[in-house]
C-alpha positions as CSV (number, residue, x, y, z in Angstrom):
1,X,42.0,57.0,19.7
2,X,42.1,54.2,17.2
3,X,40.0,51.9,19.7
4,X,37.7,54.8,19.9
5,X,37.0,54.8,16.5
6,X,36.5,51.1,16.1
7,X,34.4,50.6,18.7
8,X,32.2,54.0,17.3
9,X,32.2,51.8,14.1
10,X,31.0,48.6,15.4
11,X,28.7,50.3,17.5
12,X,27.1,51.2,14.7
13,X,27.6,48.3,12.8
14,X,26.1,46.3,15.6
15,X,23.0,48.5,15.8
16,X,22.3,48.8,12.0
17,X,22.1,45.1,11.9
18,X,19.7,45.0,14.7
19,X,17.4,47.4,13.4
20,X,17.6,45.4,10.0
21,X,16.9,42.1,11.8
22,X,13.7,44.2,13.6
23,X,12.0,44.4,9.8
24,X,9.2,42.1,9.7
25,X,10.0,40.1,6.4
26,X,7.6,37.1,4.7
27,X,10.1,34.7,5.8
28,X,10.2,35.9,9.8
29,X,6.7,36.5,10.3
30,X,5.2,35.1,13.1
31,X,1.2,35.6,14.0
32,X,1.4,37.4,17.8
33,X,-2.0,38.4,17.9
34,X,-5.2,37.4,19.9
35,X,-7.1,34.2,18.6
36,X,-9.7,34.5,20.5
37,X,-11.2,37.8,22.0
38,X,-14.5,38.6,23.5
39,X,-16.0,41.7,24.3
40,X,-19.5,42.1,25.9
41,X,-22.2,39.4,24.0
42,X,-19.8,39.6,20.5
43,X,-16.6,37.2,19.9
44,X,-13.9,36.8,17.5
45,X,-12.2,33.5,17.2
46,X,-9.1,32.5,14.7
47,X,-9.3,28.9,13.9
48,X,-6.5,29.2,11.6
49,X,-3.1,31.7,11.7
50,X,-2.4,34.2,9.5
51,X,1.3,33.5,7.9
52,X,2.0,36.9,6.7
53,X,1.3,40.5,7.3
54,X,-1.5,40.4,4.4
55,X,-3.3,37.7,6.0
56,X,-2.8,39.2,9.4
57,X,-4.6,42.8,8.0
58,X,-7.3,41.1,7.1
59,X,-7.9,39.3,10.2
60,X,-7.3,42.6,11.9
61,X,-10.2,43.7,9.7
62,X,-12.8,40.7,11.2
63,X,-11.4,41.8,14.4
64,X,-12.1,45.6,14.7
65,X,-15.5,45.2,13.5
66,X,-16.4,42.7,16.4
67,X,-14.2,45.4,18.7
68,X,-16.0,48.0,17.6
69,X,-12.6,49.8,17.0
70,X,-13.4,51.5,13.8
71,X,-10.4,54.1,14.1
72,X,-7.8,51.4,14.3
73,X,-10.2,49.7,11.2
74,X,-9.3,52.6,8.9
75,X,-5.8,52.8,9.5
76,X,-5.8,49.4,7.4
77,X,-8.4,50.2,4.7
78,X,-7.8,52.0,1.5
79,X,-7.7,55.8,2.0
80,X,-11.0,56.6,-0.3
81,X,-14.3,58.0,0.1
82,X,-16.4,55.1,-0.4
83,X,-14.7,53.1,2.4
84,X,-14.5,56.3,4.4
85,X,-18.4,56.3,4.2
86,X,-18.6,52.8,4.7
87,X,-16.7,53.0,8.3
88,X,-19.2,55.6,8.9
89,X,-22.0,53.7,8.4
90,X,-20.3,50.4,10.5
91,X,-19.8,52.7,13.3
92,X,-23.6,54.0,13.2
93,X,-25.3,50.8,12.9
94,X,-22.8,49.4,15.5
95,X,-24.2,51.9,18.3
96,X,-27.6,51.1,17.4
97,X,-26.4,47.5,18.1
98,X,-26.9,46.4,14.6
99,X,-23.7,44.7,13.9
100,X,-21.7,41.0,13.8
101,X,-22.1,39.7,17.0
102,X,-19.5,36.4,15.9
103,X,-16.7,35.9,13.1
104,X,-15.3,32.6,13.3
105,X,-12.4,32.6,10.9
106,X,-12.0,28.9,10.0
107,X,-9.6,29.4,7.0
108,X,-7.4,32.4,5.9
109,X,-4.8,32.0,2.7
110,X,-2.7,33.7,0.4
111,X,-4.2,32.9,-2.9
112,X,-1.4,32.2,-5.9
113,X,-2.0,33.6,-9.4
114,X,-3.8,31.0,-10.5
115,X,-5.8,30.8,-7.7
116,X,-7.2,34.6,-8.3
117,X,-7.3,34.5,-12.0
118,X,-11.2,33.8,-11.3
119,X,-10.9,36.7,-9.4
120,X,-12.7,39.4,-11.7
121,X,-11.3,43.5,-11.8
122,X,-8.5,42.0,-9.5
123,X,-5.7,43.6,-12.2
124,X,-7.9,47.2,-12.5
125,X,-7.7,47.4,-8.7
126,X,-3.9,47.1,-9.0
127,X,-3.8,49.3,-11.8
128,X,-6.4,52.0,-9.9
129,X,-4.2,51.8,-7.3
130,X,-0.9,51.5,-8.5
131,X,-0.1,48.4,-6.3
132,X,3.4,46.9,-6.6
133,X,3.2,45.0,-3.9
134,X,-0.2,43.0,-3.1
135,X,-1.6,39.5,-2.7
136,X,-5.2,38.0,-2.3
137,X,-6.4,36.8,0.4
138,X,-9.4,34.3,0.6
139,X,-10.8,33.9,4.6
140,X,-13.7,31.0,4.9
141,X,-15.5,32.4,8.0
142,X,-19.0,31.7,9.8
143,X,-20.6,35.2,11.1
144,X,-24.0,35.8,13.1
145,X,-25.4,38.9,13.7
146,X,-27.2,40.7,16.5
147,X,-31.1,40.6,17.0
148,X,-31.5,44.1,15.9
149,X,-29.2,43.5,12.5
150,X,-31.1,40.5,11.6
151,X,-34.9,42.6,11.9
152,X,-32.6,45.2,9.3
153,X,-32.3,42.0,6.8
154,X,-28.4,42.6,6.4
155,X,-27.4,41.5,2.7
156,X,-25.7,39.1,4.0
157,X,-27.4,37.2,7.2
158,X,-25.9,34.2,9.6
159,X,-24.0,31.4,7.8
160,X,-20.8,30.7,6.1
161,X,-18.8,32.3,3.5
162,X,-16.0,32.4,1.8
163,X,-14.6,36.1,0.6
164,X,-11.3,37.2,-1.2
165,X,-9.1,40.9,-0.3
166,X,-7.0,42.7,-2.3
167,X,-4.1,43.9,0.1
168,X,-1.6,46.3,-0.9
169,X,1.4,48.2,0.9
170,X,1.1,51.9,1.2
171,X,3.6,53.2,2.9
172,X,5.0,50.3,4.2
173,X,2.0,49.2,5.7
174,X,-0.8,46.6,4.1
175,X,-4.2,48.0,3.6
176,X,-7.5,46.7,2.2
177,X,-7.9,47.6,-1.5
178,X,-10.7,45.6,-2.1
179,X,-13.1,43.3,-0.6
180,X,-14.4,41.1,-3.5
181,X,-17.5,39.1,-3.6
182,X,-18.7,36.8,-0.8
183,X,-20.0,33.6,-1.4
184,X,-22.3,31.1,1.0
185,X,-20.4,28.2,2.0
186,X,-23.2,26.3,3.8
């Protein structure tokens, strides 16, 4: 009986340490995502890794759009109206084929505090939404649209640019909180 009960108690020893070793932490994390994906005349390429989940959201963001995959896109995007109605409007002028046809993401980081302290409103987001846990992220990508997008004038057309994210955990799981300013790179 005694054997019984040990091995009953290192079972679950044994399995509580394997399902704390199967937590993704900042130190463990390791990119396993596509670099480079193509789907009909549009493309996605990763020229640099993301090192954390943060970084790997936002890439995921870049992604979707290209994918067209707008239900996966708001699972990792800030649960309010405005973005709601912005997905909306993606997915429209996606079927009328007005959308990125490239994102080349040359550079993605994890900006420190004194990196975002030129960041403006970055401390109201995390007050708004009551972010403990949240970094900014800065991606230096090239994008080109589609025919059909550029005859719309998009507000921002083919070239460079450099953008930062707020990313926050809800429930365990980084989101988009905020998509800053872009700036032209070239």
């Amino acid at each position: 009986m005694k054997k019984l009960i040990i091995f009953v108690i290192l079972s679950i020893f044994t399995f509580a340490l394997i399902a704390c070793s199967n937590n993704l932490t900042e130190e463990t994390y390791k990119y396993k995502g596509e670099t480079t994906v193509k789907t009909d005349d549009r493309n996605f390429v990763l020229e640099d890794i993301p090192e954390n989940l943060a970084e790997e959201t936002i890439a995921k963001d870049f992604l979707y759009t290209i994918t067209g995959e707008f239900d996966k896109k708001a699972e990792i995007i800030a649960d309010t109206e405005e973005y709601s109605f912005s997905i909306e409007n993606e997915k429209k002028q996606f079927e009328n084929e007005e959308f990125p046809k490239s994102y080349i993401i040359h550079n993605i980081s994890t900006l420190t505090k004194e990196e975002y302290d030129h960041y403006n409103e970055w401390q109201e987001c995390v007050e708004k939404y009551k972010l403990n846990d949240y970094k900014i992220v800065n991606v230096n990508f090239t994008q080109t649209y589609s025919e059909e997008a550029i005859e719309k004038g998009p507000q921002w057309g083919n070239g460079t640019y450099s953008r930062s994210f707020i990313v926050g955990k809800s429930n365990n799981i980084y989101k988009i909180y905020d998509f800053g300013v872009m700036s032209y790179k070239d």
